[in-house]
C-alpha positions in Angstrom: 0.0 0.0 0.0 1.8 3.5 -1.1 1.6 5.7 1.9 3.3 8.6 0.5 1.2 11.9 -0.8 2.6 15.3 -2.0 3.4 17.5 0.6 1.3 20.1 -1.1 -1.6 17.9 -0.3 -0.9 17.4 3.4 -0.9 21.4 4.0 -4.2 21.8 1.8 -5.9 18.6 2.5 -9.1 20.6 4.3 -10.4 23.6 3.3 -9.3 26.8 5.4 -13.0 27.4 6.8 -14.2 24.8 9.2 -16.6 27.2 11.1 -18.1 24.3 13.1 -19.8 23.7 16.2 -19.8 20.8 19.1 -21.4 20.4 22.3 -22.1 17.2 24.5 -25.4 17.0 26.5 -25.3 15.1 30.1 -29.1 15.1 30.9 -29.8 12.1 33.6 -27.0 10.0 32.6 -28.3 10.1 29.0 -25.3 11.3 27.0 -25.8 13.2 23.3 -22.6 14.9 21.2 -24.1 17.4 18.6 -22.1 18.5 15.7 -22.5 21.3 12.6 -20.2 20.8 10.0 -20.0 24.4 8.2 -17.8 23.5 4.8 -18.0 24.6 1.1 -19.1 21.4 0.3 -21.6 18.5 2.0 -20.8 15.5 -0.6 -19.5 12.6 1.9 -20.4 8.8 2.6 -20.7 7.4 5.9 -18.2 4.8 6.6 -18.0 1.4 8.9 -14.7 0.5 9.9 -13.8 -3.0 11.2 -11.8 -4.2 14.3 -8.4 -5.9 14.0 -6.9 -4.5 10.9 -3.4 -3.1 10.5 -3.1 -0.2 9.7 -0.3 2.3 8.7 -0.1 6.3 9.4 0.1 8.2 5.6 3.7 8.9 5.2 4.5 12.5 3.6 8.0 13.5 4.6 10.4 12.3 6.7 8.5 11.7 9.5 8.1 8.2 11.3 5.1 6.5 10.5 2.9 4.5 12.8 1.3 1.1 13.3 -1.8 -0.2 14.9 -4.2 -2.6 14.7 -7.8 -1.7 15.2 -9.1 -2.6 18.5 -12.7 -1.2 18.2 -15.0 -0.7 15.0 -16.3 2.6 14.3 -18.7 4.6 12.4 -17.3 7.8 10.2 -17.8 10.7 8.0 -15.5 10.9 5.4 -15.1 13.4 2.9 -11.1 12.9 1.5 -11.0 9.2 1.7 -12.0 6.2 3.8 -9.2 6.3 6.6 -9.3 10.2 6.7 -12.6 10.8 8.7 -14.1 14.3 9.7 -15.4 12.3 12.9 -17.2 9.6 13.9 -17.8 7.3 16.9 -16.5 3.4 17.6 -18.1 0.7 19.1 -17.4 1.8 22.7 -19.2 5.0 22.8 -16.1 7.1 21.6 -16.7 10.1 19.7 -14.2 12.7 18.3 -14.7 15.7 16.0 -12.4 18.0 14.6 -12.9 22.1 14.3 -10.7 25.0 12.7 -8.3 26.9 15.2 -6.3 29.6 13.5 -4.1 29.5 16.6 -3.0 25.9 16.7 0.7 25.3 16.7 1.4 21.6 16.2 4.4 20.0 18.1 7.7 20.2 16.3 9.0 16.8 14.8 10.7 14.2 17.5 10.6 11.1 18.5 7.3 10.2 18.2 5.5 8.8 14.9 3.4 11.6 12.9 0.0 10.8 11.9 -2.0 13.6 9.8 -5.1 15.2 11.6 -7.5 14.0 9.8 -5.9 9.8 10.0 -5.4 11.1 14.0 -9.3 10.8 14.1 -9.8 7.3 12.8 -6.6 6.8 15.3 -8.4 7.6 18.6 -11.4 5.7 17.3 -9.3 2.5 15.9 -7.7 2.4 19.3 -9.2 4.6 22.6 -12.8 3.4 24.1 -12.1 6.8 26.6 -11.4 10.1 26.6 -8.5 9.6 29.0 -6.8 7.4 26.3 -7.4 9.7 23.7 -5.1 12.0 26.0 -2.4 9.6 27.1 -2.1 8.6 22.9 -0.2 12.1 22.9 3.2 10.8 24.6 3.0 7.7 21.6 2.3 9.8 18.6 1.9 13.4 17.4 -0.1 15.5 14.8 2.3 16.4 11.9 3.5 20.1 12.1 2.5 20.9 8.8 -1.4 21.0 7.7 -4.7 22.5 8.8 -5.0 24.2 12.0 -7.6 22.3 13.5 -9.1 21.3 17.5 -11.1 18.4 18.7 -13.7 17.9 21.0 -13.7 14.7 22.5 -16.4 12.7 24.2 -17.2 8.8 26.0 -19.8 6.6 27.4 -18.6 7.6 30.9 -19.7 11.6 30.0 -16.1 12.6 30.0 -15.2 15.3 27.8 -12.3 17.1 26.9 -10.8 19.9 24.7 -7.8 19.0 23.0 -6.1 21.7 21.2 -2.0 22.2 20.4 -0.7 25.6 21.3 2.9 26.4 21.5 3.7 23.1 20.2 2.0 21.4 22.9 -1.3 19.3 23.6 -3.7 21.6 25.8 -6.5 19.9 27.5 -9.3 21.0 29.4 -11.4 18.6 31.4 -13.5 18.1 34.4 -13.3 21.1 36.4 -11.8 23.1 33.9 -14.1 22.5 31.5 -17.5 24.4 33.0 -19.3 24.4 29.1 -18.9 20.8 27.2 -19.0 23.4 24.3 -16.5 24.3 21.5 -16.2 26.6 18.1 -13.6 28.3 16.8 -11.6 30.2 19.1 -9.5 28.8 21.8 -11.6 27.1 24.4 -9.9 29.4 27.4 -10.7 32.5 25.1 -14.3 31.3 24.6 -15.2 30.2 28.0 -14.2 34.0 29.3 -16.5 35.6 26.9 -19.7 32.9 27.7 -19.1 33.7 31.6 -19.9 37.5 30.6 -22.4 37.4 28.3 -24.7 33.7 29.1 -27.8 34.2 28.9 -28.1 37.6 27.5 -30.2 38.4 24.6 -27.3 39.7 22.5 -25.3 38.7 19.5 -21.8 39.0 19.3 -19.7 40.3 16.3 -17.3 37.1 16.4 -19.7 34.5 14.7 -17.8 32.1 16.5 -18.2 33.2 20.0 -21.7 33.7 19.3 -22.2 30.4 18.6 -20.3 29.0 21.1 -22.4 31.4 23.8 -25.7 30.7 21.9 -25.3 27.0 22.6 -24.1 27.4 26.2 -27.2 28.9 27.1 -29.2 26.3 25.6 -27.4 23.4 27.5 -28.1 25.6 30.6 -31.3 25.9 30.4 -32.2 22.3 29.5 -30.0 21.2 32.2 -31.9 23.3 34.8 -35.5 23.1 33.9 -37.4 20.2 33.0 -38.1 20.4 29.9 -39.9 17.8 28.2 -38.2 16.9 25.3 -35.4 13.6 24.3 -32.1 14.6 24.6 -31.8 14.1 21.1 -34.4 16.1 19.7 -33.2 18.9 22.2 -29.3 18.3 20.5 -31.1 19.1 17.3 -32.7 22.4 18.3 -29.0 23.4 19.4 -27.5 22.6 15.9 -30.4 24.7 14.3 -30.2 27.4 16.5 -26.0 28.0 15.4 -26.9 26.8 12.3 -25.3 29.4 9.2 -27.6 29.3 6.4 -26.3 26.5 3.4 -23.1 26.8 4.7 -24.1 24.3 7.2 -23.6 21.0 5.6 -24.2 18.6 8.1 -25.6 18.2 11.9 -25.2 15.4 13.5 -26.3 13.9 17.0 -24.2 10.7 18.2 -26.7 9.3 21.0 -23.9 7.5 22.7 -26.0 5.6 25.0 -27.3 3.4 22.7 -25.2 3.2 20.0 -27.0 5.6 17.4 -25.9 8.1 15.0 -28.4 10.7 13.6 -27.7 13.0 11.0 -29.3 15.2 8.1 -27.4 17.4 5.6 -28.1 20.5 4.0 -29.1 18.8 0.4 -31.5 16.4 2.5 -33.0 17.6 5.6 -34.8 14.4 6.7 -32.9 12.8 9.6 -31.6 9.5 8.9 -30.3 7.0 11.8 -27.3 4.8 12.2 -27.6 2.2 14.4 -24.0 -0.3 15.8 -26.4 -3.3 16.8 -26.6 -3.7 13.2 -23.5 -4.0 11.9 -20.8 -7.4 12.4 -17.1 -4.8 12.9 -15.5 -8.6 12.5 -12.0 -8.1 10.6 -13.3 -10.6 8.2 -16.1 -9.3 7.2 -16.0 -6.2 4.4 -16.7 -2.3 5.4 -19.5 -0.8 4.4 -21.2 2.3 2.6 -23.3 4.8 2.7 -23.3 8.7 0.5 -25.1 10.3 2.9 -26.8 12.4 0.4 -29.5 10.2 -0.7 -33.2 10.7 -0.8 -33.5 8.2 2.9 -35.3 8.8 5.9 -35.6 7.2 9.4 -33.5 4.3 10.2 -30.9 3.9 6.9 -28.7 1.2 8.5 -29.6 -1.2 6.3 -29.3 0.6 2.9 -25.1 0.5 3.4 -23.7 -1.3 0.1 -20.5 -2.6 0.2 -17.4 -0.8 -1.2 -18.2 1.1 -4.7 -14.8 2.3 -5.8 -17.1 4.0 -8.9 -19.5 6.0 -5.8 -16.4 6.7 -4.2 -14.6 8.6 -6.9 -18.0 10.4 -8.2 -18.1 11.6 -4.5 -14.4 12.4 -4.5 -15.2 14.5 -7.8 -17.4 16.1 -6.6 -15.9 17.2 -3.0 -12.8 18.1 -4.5 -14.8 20.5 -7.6 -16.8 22.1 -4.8 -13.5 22.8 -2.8 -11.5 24.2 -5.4 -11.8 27.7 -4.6 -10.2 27.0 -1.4 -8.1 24.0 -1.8 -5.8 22.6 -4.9 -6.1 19.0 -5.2 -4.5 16.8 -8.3 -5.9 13.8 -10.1 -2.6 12.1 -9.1 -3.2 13.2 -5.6 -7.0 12.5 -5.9 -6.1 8.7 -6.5 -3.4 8.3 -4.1 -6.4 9.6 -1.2 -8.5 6.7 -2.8 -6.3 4.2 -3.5 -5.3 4.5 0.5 -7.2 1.9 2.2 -6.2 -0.4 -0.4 -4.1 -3.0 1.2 -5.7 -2.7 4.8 -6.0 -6.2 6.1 -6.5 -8.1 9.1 -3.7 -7.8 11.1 -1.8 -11.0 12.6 
């Protein structure tokens, strides 16, 4: 399997607007992760990924790579290939998802292996069932220096939740007690939580879109948190995600009920919200992945409408992501097929 790409691809592989928002509702014990994923484009294909095969980290300079075998399954969306996920959640209730950060520094090259930030997703999912582990991975690998500035919010099925972001070079964290808002945007989460403490539940709008979102959905989770309302957790994740929703530009929303294993989601071509349930899915290594473009004219539960791989679907999808992106990134056919032709070679490991 080739696992070396351009190193014009590894600094443009996302576009430079990734004005998302996450959040992770605690309500009784019942625990919900909401996501809006604001892009130029909303082409994608939800992805199953299956324990117990190896796997090696895309190699693009002279950096180590690293190896792994997949502990846990997992559920993605993918946009630039099936082992570079935007987010997703495994089979233990793990769920991380990636945001812009114009104020990341990634750690300098050392010791450590390099994996890209978008592979560093399907990473924690291939091998962390908790958030902890997520944050220990950091003394085994790093996030290559070079690429998309980009943070991660980072939930389990324990309602731990953490921040991770890399400034000055270093992993930043913010848990437990310092995390008072399970909320995060654009700016840096320290920045953000000093703005929400002044302005919560004030009936203004801010001129950083950003912080405005990240306020607006504070004051959501503490209502519902403090009043009864009657409404599922779920349905209340949604109202959140349209309430910091901006316009078209919002692609996809998501809700990952981690309690029982479910993925909602709707995009911005088809607003009916489709379901993604584990219990019906085998993650054996033996058995293929499967796939869904999460596009399609479907409604209500969808998990039986994956197909298996369709290396045609893939590269109309591909097309299509990388035509809608091309005001903001510059992506080759050569470099088009080596994305694709990536998972090729992935096998059960020994």
């Amino acid at each position: 399997m080739k696992k070396v790409l351009p190193f014009v691809l590894l600094c443009f592989l996302y576009p430079p607007v990734l004005a998302c928002t996450t959040f992770c509702i605690n309500k009784d014990g019942h625990i919900v992760f909401g996501r809006n994923y604001d892009v130029v484009t909303g082409a994608g294909i939800v992805y199953t990924n299956q324990r117990g095969l190896f796997k090696t980290s895309m190699n693009t300079g002279n950096d180590a790579t690293a190896s792994w075998i997949s502990r846990y399954g997992s559920i993605t969306f993918n946009q630039y290939g099936k082992e570079f996920p935007t987010g997703g959640m495994n089979e233990k209730g793990l769920v991380v998802e990636l945001m812009q950060l114009d104020e990341t520094v990634y750690p300098a090259a050392d010791d450590r292996p390099a994996v890209g930030m978008l592979q560093w997703i399907q990473y924690q999912l291939d091998n962390s069932a908790s958030t902890a582990e997520v944050i220990a991975s950091d003394a085994l690998i790093r996030i290559k220096e070079k690429g998309p500035l980009i943070h991660y919010l980072v939930a389990d099925a324990e309602g731990n939740v953490a921040t991770i972001e890399f400034l000055n070079g270093k992993m930043t964290v913010h848990k437990d007690e310092s995390l008072p808002f399970p909320v995060l945007t654009n700016n840096t989460y320290a920045s953000s939580v000093e703005v929400t403490k002044r302005w919560i539940g004030k009936n203004v709008s801010l001129q950083n879109n950003s912080l405005d979102r990240f306020v607006k959905a504070c004051g959501m989770l503490k209502k519902f948190n403090e009043t009864n309302m009657d409404m599922p957790v779920t349905d209340f994740a949604f109202s959140i995600l349209d309430e910091v929703a901006q316009g078209n530009f919002t692609r996809w929303s998501i809700v990952y009920d981690i309690n029982n294993k479910k993925i909602h989601f709707k995009t911005e071509a088809n607003k009916e919200i489709k379901t993604v349930q584990f219990a019906v899915f085998d993650f054996a290594c033996n058995l293929p992945s499967r796939m869904l473009n999460m596009n399609q004219d479907l409604k209500g539960d969808v998990s039986r409408n994956f197909t298996l791989s369709d290396k045609k679907l893939k590269r109309q999808i591909m097309d299509q992501v990388v035509l809608e992106s091309s005001s903001r990134v510059s992506i080759t056919k050569k470099e088009e097929d080596e994305l694709l032709a990536f998972e090729e070679g992935i096998d059960c490991g020994k």
